[in-house]
N, C-alpha and C positions, 0 to 999 in steps of 0.2 A: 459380669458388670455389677456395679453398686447399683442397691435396689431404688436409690433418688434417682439413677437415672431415667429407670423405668416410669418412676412416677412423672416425673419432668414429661415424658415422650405421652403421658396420657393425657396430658396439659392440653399438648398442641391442638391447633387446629387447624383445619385443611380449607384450603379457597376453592370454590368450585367457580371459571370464571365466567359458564353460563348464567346460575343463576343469581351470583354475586350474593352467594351467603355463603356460611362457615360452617361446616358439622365434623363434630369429635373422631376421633381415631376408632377406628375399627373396635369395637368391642365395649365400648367405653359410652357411658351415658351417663349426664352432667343432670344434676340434681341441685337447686337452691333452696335447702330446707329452712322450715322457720319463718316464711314470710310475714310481718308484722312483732315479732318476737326479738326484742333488741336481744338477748341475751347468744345468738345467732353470731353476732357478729361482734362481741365483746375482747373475742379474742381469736387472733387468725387461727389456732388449733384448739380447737372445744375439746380435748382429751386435756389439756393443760392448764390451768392456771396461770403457769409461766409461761409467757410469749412476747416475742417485740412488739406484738398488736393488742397488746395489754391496754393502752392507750385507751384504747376505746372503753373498756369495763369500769379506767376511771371517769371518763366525759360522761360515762352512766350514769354511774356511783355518785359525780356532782349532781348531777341532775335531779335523782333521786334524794338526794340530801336537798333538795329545795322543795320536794313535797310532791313529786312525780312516783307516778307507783310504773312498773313496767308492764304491759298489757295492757294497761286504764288510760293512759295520758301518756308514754311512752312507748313509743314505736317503733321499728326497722324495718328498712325494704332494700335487704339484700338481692343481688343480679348477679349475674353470670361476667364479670368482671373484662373479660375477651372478648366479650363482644359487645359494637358495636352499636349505636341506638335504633338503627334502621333496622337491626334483628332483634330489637328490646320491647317489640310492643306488646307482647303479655304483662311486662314490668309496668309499663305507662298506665296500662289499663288499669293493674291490680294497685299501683299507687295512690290513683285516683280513688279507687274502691277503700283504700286503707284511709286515706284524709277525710274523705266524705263520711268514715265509720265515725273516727275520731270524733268530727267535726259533732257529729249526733248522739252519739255516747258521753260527750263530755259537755252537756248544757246549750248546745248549739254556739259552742266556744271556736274561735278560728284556732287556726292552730299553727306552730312554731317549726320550720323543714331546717335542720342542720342538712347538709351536706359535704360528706368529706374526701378530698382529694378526686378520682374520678367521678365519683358518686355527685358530688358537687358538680359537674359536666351534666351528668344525666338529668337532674333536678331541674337545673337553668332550662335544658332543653324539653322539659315538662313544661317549665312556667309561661316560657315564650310561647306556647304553643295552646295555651288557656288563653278565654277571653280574658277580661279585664275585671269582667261584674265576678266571673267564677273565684278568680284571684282575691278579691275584693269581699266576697261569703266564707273561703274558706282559708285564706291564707293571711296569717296575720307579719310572720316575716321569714324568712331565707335568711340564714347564716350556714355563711359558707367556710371553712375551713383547710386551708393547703389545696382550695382547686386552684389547678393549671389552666386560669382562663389565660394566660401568654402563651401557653404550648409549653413541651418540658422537653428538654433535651435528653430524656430517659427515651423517647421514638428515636432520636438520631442514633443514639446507643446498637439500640435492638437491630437496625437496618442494617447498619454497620460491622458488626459483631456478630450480628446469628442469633443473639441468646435470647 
């Protein structure tokens, strides 16, 4: 068999439908390194340079060209992308813990949440989920970028197809 496919099969994950959560395939443990660390997620393969997720290293690289250092005033909060928000509360915690650093580190300055694509999903469901006053001390705006708040017809895809 091609060794992608192997890798694909360690992607999956299994529904367990007692306790309505998801854990990895036999052997296999999921790791999201870099938490806080844009340079994480700059690019879907950190061995490359080149990648279609290149994207992101330029929305950096603006950013940074506006007088953002990364570590100081820019941040990332990569997730485990498969799952779901109801399995994501170390994410919600550790976000909170990351904006609140910000917030303190950089002059008692609010601070700016991009969100992109599902990640954009995750964030709304952070903000609705803060009071108003908290929102209000640390968050100055939410821009969001390609999230599927209509839904995406990539689900109907997968159900349909298997893949």
């Amino acid at each position: 068999m091609v060794d992608w496919i192997f890798q694909l099969d360690n992607m999956r994950l299994n529904y367990d439908d007692f306790s309505n959560h998801t854990y990895n395939q036999p052997g296999v443990k999921t790791r999201v390194p870099g938490f806080g660390n844009p340079k994480v997620v700059e690019y879907v393969d950190s061995k490359s340079s080149f990648s279609v997720g290149g994207y992101m290293n330029t929305l950096c690289g603006a950013i940074v060209d506006l007088g953002y250092t990364r570590t100081t005033n820019l941040y990332a909060a990569p997730y485990d992308f498969r799952k779901g928000p109801s399995e994501l509360g170390n994410w919600f915690e550790d976000i909170e813990e990351l904006i609140k650093n910000a917030y303190n580190n950089n002059n008692n300055s609010s601070v700016i949440l991009i969100g992109h694509s599902m990640g954009g999903l995750l964030v709304h469901q952070f903000l609705i989920n803060k009071p108003q006053e908290w929102k209000d001390k640390y968050i100055k705006a939410f821009i969001s970028l390609s999230t599927p708040f209509g839904g995406t017809l990539k689900a109907l895809k997968v159900f349909a197809s298997g893949e």
